[in-house]
N, C-alpha and C positions, 0 to 999 in steps of 0.2 A: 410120601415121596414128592418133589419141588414137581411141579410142573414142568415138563419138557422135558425132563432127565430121561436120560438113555445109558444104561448100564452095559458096560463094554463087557458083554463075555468072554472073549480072549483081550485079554490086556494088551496097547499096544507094545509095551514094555517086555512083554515074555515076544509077542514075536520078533521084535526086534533081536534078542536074545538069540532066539532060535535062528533065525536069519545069518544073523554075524557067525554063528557057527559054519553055514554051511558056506557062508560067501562073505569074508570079511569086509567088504567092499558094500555091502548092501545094510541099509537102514531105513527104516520109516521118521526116523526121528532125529539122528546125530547126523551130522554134515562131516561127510569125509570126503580129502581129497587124494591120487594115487599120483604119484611122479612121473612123470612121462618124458620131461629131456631140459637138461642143463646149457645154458650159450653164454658166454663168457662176453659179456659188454667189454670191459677190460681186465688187468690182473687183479683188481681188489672189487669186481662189481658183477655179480653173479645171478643171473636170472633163470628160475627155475622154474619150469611150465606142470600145470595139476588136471588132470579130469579132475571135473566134481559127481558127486553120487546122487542118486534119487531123492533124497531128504535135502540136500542141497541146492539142488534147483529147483525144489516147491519151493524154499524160504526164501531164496534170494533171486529167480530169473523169473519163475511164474509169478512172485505178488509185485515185485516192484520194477522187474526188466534188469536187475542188473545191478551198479554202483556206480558213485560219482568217482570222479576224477581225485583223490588228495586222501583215498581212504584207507585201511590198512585191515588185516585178517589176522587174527589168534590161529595159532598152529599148536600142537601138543604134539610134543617127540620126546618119543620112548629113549632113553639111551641106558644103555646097561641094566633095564628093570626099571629107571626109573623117569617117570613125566616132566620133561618141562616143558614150559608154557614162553611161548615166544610170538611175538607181533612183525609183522611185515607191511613193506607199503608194497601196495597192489602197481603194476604194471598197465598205463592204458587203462581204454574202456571196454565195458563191454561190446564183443563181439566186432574191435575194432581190430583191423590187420597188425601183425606186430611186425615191426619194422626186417626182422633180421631171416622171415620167414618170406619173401615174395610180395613185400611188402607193396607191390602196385600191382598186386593182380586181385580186385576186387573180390573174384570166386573164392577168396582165402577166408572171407570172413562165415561163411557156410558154414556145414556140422563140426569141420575140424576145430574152430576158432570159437562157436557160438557155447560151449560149454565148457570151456577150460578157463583157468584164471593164473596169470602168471606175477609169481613175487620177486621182488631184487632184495638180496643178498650181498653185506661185505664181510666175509672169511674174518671173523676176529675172535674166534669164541667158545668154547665147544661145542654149542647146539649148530652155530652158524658153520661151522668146519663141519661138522657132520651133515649136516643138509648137502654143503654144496661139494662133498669129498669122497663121502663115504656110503651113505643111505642110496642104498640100490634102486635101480630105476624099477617104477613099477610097486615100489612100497605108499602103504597108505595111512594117510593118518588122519585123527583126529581133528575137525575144525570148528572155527567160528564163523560167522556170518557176516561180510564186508561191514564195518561200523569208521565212527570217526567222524570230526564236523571240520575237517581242514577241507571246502568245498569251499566253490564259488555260490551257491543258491546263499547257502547255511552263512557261510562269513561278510559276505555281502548285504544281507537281509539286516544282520547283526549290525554291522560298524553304522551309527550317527556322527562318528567324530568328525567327520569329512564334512570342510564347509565348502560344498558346491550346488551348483544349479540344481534344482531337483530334476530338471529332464537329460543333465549332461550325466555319463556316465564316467566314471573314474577311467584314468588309464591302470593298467596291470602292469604292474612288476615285480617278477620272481627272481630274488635273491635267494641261490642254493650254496652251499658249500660242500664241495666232496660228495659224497653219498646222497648229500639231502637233496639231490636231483629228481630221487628215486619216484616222490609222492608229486612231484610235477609234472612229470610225463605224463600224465592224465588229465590234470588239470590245465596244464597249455592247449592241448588240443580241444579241448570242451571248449575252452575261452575264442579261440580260434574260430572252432563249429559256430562261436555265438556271435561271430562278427565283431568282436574284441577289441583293440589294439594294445598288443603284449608285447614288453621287452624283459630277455630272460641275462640274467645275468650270474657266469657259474663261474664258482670260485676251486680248482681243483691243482692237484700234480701234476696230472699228464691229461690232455684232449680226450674226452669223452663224447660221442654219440654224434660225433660234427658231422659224419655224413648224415643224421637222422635231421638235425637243426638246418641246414642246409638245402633238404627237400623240404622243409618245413615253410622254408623262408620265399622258396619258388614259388609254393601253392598258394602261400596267406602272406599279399603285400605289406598287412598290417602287424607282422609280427617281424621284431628284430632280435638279434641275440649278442653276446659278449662272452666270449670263452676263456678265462683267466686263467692259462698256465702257472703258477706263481713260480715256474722255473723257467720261463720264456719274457723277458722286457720286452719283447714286440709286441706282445697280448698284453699288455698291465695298461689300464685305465689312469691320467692323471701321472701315468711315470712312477706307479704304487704297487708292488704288487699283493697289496693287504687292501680290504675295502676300507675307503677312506670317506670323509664329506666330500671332496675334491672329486674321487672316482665318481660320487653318486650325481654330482653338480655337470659331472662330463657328458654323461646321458642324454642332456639336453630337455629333457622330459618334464612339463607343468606338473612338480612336484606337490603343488597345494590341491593338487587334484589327480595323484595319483595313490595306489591302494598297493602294498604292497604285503605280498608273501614271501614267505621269510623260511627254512628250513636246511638245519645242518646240527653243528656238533653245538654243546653247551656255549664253549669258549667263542666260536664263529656268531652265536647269536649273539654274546655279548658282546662282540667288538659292531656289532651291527646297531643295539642300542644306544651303543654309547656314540656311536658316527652318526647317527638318523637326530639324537639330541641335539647334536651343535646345529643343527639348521632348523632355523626359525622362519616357518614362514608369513602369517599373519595374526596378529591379537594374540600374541605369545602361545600359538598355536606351533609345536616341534614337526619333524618327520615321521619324528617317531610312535607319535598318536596315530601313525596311518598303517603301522604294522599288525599284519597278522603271522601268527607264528606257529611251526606245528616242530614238536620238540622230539629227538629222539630219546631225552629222559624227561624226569617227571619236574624237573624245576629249572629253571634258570640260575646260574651259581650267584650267589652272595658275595655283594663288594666288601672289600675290607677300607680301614679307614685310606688307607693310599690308591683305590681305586683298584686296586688287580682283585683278581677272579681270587676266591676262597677254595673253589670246587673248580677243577680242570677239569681239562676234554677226556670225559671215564664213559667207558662202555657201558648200559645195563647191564645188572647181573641178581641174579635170584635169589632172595631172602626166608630161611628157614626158618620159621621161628618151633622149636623139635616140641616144647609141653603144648601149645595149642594145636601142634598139629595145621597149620596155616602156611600160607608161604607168598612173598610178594615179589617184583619184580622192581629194582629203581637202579639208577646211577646217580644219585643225590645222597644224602645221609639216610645213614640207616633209620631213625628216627625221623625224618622228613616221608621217607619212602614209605615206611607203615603207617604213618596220619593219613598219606593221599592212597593208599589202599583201602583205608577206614578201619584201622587195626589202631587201636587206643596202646601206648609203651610211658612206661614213668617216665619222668621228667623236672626237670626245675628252670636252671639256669639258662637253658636250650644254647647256654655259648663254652663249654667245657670247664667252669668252675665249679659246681655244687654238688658234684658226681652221685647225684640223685636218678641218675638213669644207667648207670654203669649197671653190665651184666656180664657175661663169661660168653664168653665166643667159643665154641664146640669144633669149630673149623673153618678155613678158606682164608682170604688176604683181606686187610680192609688197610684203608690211608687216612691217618690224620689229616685235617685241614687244616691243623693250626700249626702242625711242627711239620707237615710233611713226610711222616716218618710210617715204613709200611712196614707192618705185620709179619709176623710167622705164619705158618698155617695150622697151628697147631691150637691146644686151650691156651688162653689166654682174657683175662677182665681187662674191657672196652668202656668207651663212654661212647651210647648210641647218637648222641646230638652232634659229633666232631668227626664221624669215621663214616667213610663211606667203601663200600664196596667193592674190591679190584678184582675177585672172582666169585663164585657163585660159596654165601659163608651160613654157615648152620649157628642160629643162637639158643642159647639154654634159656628160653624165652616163652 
């Protein structure tokens, strides 16, 4: 026997077992979270607050204190018998007041606050309709452990592209669009705590969170904001109301030294690319070497020869492959989405001619990229390299 071994006479695994029978809510080992109450930021932006369980706060409050700012959490929700697996960006930091709760009364950050973690939600989906519609307060589910490297230590540490003084610090600026607010409310306020100087810049339909940016702006002189109605011209930057080079030039902000973060829909990051390109600012140095980006799917869509998106703004949705018994989640091509799962699928031409990857689709919607032309939801032979995903599709795979 190794030296040092210590044979577990009751397994942690049976008690765990036994446990969950008597109190589903209790674990030694799996992180669960139980629902506790729903607030509606606005009509499409939904924040849903979690107790976490005993195996949950050993892994993540007692070894490291908590989580950064930009990070997100795996959920497993049961619906009908069956598991899906869905990612959230985390609300805030920890043990930090949440804005819509008494948000200036320091005592809030106490017992009630110090072990909860709250996700944002937008309504578009089945899982995400049933979290924030249906699934009754006080249900528990299954979790993962705050992970993700869209952080200020982590991205920061990372970028050399920046040619500045090594003692001066980059300025921040957080480009959101729509939802992708979600993973910045955390990480503005870290920036802020850190003595910063952050300008946030949100691209949306209707005003979100302005009273929250607003006290923001009271407490931390060095933080400014830009709230882009793109149905309001009194909010549009530059006289635009799409982000443009002109909007970003508006700013005013020593762009060759600033860092930016970047999060929203596929099509939003790409028109952000393609706008951070045209400005150049020294030794053929772009804007857009300065970005950092945290993506709600797994790839940035593909230009075609005339410059437009290949891949539009598509929701993630869940990939069955039925003979491995596997399953992955993408809004990029089916065939893109299981490489960066690390699920190997045939292949040739990877551009829809050699139909070396075609297989029979078992069920759900998928969309051509090249004709634009969507599915039935029924059997039907697909080329995985050209279709992506418009609801959650089962492959004879």
């Amino acid at each position: 026997m190794a030296s040092g071994y210590r044979p577990e006479i009751i397994q942690r695994a049976f008690v765990d077992f036994i446990g969950s029978r008597l109190h589903p809510f209790w674990s030694l080992t799996t992180p669960k979270l139980r629902l506790l109450a729903r607030v509606a930021l606005s009509e499409d932006l939904i924040t849903l607050q979690f107790e976490t369980n005993r195996a949950f706060k050993q892994q993540v409050f007692s070894l490291n204190g908590g989580w950064e700012g930009g990070q997100h959490i795996n959920l497993s929700v049961p619906i009908n018998g069956i598991y899906h697996q869905r990612s959230y960006s985390l609300v805030g930091l920890p043990q930090q007041p949440l804005w819509w709760n008494d948000a200036d009364n320091d005592n809030h950050t106490s017992k009630q606050q110090r072990h909860t973690i709250t996700i944002a939600i937008k309504p578009q989906g089945l899982v995400s309709d049933y979290l924030t519609k249906l699934a009754p307060i006080g249900t528990i589910f299954d979790s993962g452990v705050p992970s993700g490297d869209f952080t200020l230590a982590q991205k920061l540490n990372e970028t050399t592209r920046l040619h500045r003084r090594p003692d001066k610090q980059p300025v921040l600026l957080f480009i959101a669009g729509g939802s992708g607010i979600t993973p910045m409310l955390g990480l503005i306020k870290q920036a802020l705590q850190a003595e910063r100087e952050v300008t946030l810049l949100h691209y949306n339909r209707t005003p979100l969170l302005t009273t929250y940016w607003q006290k923001l702006a009271m407490n931390y002189p060095a933080f400014a904001y830009h709230l882009i109605n793109t149905d309001d011209p009194s909010t549009y930057l530059a006289d635009t109301r799409h982000l443009s080079a002109q909007s970003l030039l508006a700013l005013d902000l020593p762009l060759a030294d600033t860092q930016i973060f970047a999060c929203g829909s596929q099509t939003f990051l790409a028109q952000l690319h393609r706008v951070t390109a045209e400005i150049v600012l020294t030794n053929d140095h772009s804007l857009r070497d300065n970005i950092i980006v945290e993506r709600f799917s797994t790839a940035l869509p593909e230009m075609n020869r005339d410059g437009k998106d290949e891949i539009e703004d598509t929701e993630s949705q869940t990939v069955y492959l039925r003979s491995r018994q596997r399953q992955f989640i993408t809004s990029t091509t089916l065939l893109l989405g299981a490489e960066q799962a690390d699920m190997r699928l045939s292949y040739g031409c990877r551009q829809g001619i050699c139909q070396l990857c075609r297989c029979n689709k078992i069920s759900g919607v998928v969309k051509n990229i090249q004709t634009g032309k969507i599915s039935g939801n029924g059997t039907e032979s697909i080329q995985t390299c050209i279709n992506v995903p418009m609801t959650d599709v089962v492959l004879d795979i």
